[in-house]
C-alpha positions in Angstrom: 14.1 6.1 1.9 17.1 8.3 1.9 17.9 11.4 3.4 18.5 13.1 0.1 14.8 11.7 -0.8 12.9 13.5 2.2 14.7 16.5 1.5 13.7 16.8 -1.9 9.5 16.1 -0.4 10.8 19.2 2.1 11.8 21.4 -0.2 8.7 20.8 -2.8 6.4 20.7 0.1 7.6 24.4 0.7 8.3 26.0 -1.9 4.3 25.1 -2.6 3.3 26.5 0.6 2.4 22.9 1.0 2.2 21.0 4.4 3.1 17.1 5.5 -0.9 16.6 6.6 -1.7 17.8 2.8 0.5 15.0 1.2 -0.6 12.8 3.4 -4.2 13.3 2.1 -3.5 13.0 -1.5 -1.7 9.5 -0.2 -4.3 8.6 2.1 -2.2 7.9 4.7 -2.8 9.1 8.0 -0.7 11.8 9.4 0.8 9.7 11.8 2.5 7.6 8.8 4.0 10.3 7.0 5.1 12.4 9.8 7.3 8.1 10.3 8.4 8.6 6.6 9.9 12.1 6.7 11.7 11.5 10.3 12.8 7.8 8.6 11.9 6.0 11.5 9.1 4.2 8.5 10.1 3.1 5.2 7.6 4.4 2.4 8.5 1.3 -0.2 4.5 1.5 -1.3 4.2 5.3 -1.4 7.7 6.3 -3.3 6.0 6.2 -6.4 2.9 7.9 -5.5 4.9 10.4 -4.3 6.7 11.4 -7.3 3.7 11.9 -8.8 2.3 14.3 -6.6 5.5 16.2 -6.7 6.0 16.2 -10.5 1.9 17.2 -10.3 3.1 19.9 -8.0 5.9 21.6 -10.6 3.0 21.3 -13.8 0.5 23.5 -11.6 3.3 25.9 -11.0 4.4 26.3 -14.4 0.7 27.4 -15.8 
């Protein structure tokens, strides 16, 4: 994944007061996993998608 990839989760993750442990729950990966995937020690090939679609999720709740 790249780095410009984990910043954008970063950024969305806080400017929803969101946290790693909460995305990882919507994924239903353990925390452990995702903590791998944002230090880019694992590669999230399987949850890139999924992931996009919890942070375009994350911008429709905000604008209603």
């Amino acid at each position: 994944m790249s780095h410009d990839f984990i910043i954008k989760i970063r950024i969305a993750l806080a400017t929803h007061n969101k946290t790693q442990k909460w995305l990882a729950e919507k994924l239903e990966i353990s925390e452990a996993y995702m903590s791998d995937i944002m230090n880019g020690s694992r590669k999230p090939d399987a949850q890139v998608e999924n992931i996009n679609i919890i942070l375009k999720e994350l911008e429709k709740n905000k604008e209603m």
